[in-house]
C-alpha positions in Angstrom: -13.5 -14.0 -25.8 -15.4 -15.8 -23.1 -14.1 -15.8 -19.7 -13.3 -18.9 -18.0 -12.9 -17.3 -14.3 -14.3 -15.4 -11.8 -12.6 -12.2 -10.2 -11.1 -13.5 -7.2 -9.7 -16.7 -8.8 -7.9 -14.7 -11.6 -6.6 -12.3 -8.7 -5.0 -14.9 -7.6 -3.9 -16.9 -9.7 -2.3 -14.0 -11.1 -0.9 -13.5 -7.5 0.5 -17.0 -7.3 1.8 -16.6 -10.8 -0.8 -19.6 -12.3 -2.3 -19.2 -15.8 -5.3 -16.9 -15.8 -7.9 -16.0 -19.1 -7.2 -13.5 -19.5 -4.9 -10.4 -18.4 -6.1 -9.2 -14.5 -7.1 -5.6 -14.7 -7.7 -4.0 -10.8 -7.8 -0.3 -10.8 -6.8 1.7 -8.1 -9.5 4.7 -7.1 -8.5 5.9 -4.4 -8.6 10.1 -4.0 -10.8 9.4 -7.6 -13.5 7.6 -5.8 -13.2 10.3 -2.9 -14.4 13.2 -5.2 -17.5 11.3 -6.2 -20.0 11.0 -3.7 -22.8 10.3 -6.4 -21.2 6.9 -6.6 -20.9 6.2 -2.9 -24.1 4.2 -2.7 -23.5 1.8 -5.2 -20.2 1.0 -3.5 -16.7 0.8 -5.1 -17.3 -3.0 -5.1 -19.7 -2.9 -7.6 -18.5 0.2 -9.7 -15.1 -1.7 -10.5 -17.6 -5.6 -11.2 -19.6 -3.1 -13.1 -16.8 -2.0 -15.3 -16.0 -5.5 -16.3 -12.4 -5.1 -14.2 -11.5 -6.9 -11.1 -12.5 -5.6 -7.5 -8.7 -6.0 -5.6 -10.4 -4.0 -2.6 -6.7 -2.5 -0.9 -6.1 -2.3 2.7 -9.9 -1.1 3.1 -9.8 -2.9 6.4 -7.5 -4.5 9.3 -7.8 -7.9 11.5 -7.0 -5.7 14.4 -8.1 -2.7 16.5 -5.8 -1.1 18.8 -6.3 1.3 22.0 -4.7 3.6 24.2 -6.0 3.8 27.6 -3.6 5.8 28.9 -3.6 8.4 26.2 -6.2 11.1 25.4 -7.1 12.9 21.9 -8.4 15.7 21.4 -8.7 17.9 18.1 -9.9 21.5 17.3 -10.5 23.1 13.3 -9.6 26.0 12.5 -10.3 26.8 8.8 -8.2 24.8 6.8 -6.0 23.4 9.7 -7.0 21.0 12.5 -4.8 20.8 15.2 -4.7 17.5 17.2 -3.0 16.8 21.2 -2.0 13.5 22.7 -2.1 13.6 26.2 -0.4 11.1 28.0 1.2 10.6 31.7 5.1 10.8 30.0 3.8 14.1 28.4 2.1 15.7 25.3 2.6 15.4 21.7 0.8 18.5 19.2 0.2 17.3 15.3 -0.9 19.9 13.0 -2.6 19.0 9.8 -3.8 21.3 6.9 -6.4 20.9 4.4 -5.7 21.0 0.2 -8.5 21.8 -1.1 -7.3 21.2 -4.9 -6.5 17.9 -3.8 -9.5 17.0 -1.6 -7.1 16.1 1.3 -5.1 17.2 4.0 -1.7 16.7 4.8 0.6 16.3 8.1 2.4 20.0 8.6 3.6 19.9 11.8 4.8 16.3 13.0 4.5 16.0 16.6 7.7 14.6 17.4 10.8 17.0 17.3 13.1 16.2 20.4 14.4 13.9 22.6 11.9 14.1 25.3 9.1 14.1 22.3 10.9 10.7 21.1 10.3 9.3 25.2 6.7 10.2 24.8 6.5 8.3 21.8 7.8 5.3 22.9 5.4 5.4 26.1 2.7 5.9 23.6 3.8 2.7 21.5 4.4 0.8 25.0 0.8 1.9 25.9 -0.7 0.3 22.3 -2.8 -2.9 23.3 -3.7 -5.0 19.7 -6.4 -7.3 19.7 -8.5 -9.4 16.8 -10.9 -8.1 15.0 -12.1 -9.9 12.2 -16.1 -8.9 11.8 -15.4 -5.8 9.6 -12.7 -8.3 7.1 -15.6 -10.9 7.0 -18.4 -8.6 6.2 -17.0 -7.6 3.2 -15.8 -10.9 2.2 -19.4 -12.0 2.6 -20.2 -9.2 0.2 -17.2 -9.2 -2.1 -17.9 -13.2 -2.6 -15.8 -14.5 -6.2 -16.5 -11.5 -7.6 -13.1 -9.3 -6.2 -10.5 -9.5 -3.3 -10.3 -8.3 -0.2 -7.1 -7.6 1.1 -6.8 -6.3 4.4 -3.6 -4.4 5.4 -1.3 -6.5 8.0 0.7 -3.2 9.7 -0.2 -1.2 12.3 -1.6 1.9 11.3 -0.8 1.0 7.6 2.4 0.3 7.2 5.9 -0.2 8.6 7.6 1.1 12.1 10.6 3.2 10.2 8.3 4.6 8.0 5.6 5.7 10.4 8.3 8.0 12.2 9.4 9.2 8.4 5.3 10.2 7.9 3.1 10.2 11.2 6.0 11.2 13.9 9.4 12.8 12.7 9.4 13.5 9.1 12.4 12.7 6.9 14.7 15.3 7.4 14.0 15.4 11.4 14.6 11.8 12.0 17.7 11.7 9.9 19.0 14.1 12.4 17.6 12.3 15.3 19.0 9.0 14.0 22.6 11.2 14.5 21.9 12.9 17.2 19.8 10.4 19.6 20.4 6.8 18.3 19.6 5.0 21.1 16.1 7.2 21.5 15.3 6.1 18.3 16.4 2.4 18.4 14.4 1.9 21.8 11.0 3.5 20.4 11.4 1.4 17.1 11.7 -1.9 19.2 8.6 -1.1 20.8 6.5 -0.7 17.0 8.7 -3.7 15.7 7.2 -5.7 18.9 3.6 -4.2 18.1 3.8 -5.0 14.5 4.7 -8.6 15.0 1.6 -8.9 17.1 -0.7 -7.2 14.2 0.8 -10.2 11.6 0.4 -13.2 14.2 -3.3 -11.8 14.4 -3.7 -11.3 10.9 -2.0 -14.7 9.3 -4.7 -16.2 11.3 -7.5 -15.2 9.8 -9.5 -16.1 6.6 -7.8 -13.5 4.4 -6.1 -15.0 1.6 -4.0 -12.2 0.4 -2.4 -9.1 3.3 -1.1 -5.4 1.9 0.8 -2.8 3.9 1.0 1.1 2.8 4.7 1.4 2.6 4.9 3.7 -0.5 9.0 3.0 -0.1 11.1 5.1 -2.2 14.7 6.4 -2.0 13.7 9.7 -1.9 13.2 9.8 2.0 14.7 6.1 3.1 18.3 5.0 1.8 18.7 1.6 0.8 21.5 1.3 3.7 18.3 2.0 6.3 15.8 0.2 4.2 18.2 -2.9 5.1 18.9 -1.9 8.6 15.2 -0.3 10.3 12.9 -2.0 7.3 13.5 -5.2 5.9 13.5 -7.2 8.7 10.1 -6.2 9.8 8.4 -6.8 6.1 10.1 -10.2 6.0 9.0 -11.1 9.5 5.4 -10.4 8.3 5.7 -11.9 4.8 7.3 -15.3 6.7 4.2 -15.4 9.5 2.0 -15.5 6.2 3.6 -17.6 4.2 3.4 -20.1 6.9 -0.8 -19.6 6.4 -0.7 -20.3 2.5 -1.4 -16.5 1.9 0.2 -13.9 0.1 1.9 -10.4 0.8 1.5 -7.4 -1.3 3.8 -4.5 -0.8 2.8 -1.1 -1.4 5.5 0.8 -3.1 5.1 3.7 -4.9 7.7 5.9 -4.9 11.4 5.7 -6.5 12.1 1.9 -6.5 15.2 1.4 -8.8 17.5 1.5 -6.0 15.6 -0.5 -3.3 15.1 -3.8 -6.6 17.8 -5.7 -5.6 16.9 -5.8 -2.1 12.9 -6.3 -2.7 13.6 -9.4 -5.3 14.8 -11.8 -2.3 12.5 -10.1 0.3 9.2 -12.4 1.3 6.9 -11.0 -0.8 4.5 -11.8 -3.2 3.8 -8.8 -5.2 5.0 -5.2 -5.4 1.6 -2.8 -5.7 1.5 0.5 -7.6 5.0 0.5 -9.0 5.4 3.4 -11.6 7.6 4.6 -14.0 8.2 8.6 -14.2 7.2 11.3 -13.1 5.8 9.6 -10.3 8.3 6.6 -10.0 11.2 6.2 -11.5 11.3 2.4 -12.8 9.5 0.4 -15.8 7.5 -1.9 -14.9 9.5 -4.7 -17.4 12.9 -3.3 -16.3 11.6 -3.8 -12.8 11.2 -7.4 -13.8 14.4 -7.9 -14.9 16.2 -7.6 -11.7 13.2 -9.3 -9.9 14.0 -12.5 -12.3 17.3 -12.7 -10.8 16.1 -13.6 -7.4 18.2 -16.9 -6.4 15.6 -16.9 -3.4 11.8 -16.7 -4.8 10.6 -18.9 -7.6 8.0 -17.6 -9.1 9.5 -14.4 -8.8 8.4 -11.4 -6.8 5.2 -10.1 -9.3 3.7 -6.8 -9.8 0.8 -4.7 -9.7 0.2 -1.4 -11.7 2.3 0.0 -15.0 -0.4 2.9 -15.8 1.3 6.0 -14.7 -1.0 8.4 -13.0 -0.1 11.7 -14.3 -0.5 9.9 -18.4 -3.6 8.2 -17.4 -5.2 11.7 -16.2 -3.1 14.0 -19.5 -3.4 11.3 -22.1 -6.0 11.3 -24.5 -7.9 8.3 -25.1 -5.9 7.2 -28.1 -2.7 7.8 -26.2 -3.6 5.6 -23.2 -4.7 2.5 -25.8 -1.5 2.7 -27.8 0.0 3.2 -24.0 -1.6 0.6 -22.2 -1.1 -1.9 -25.4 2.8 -1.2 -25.3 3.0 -1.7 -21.6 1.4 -5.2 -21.9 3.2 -6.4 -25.0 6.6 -5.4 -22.6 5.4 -7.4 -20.2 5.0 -10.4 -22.0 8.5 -9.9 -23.4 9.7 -10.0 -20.5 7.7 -13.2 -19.5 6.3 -11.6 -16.0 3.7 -14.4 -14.9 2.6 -12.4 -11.6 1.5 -9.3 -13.1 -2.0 -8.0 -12.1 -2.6 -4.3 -14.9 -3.5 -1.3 -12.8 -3.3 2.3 -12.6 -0.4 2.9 -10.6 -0.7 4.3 -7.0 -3.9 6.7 -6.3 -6.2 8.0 -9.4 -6.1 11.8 -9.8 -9.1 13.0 -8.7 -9.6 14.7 -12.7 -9.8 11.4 -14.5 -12.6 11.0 -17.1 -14.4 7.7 -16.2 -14.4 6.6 -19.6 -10.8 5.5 -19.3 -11.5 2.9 -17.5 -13.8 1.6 -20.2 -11.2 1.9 -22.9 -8.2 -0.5 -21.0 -11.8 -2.8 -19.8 -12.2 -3.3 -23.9 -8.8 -3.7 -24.6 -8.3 -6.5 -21.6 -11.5 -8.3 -23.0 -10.2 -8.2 -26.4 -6.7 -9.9 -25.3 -6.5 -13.6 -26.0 
């Protein structure tokens, strides 16, 4: 068929829920692009034009920078582990991180924050945070990006939201579940402080000339409950999704963990789409039964859409046969279900083993769609 549009207007449209050509089809590359420094020079930009999908660059910049100037870092490697000190005036907080090899990235082992005094350093460290504008990185690659793709810059400071920053860069999920027993008040005063940061980081950003905003959430209900989701989350996404809103731009909510129990709180939330939401093993939700509770919003109309519905683990196992017949069922459900807002993606990073070709085969089958 011939295509009517350009990348960036069928992004979104599809966004805003608007007839498109055809079916949007943005992959997600991630830890996949990370393995393959032969490709670095041409650019994930142009790899994903080059496929014939559409570039829907994620959270590859900010509108922001942010400093410390009353906290030093300082960081030593040791094999496999780097070991990282903040040094501040209120006292000293020790990360440890470790290298996978296998998976070509390293993870947080030793969170830096396990008392109460740790949790007063932390909230000097967050009172110490100064947030500024930045827009030159956001515009150079808008420049470049053009009608050709998206760029969507994330709107949270250092990614995502103040809850689940302590869940991965300060506590951990047990350890602040224990804190939130055992020094509430601790707790409650440092979050203030991020919730006041992270308002400053969307008042920057809903003034810019980004059209579209993402944060890293990855929200499931395997380390938040839906009772805290509504309590220490919520408020802060909608906070950010309203300040855009008022702009004319759009939200996108990374999410890509076990969703089922957090639906019928994200389907009146102000958001626009929900990004990398995944059936099992990875999630634990279908993308049309997602829907389904989504429709029921008495709040937003067009409901709240999504992005994703290829599950990683099947699009790295299944042969190329399997992921047709796969990818064909998962659209046909969609349209059953009459999901306007739906942008086709792997969901949540590609596994590094993928064979490029895939990406061909669901390019073909969106072209062939009428």
């Amino acid at each position: 068929m011939t295509e009517q549009m350009r990348s960036k207007e069928r992004l979104i449209a599809s966004i805003k829920g608007e007839p498109t050509d055809r079916l949007a089809w943005a992959p997600f590359l991630v830890y996949w692009w990370e393995s393959k420094p032969e490709l670095w020079e041409l650019g994930q930009f142009r790899y994903i034009k080059n496929m014939g999908a559409g570039p829907l660059l994620r959270g590859t910049c900010s509108l922001f920078h942010f400093e410390r100037k009353n906290c030093a870092y300082s960081s030593k490697t040791d094999g496999d582990k780097t070991y990282t000190t903040i040094e501040t005036p209120a006292g000293n907080l020790h990360y440890t991180y470790t290298y996978a090899r296998g998976a070509n990235t390293e993870f947080l082992t030793e969170h830096p924050v396990k008392t109460k005094e740790d949790l007063k350093i932390l909230t000097y460290i967050m009172e110490d945070t100064v947030i500024n504008p930045n827009f030159d990185g956001f515009e150079s690659l808008r420049d470049e990006v053009g009608e050709d793709g998206l760029a969507v810059p994330v709107v949270a400071l250092e990614g995502k939201g103040s809850f689940q920053r302590m869940i991965e860069h300060y506590v951990g999920t047990e350890e602040l579940n224990y804190m939130l027993a055992d020094y509430p008040e601790e707790v409650e005063n440092c979050l203030a402080v991020m919730y006041e940061k992270s308002r400053k980081c969307a008042d920057i950003s809903a003034e810019s000339n980004a059209e579209a905003f993402l944060f890293w959430e990855d929200s499931s209900t395997l380390n938040v409950s839906p009772g805290q989701f509504k309590k220490y989350v919520m408020d802060e996404i909608n906070y950010w999704g309203k300040k855009i809103h008022e702009n004319g731009k759009y939200l996108i909510h990374h999410a890509c963990g076990s969703l089922k129990g957090f639906m019928p709180i994200l389907k009146d939330m102000e958001i626009d789409m929900i990004e990398s939401i995944s059936p099992l093993p990875t999630g634990d939700i279908e993308l049309w039964d997602a829907y389904d509770i989504l429709k029921k919003s008495e709040k937003n109309n067009p409901p709240v859409g999504l992005i994703g519905g290829i599950e990683p683990v099947m699009l790295l196992t299944f042969s190329y046969d399997e992921l047709y017949a796969y990818t064909v069922k998962l659209i046909e459900n969609m349209k059953s279900v009459n999901c306007k807002r739906f942008i086709l993606a792997n969901s949540d990073s590609c596994p590094v083993g993928v064979d490029e070709e895939k990406f061909r085969i669901v390019t073909d089958l969106i072209r062939c769609q009428t």
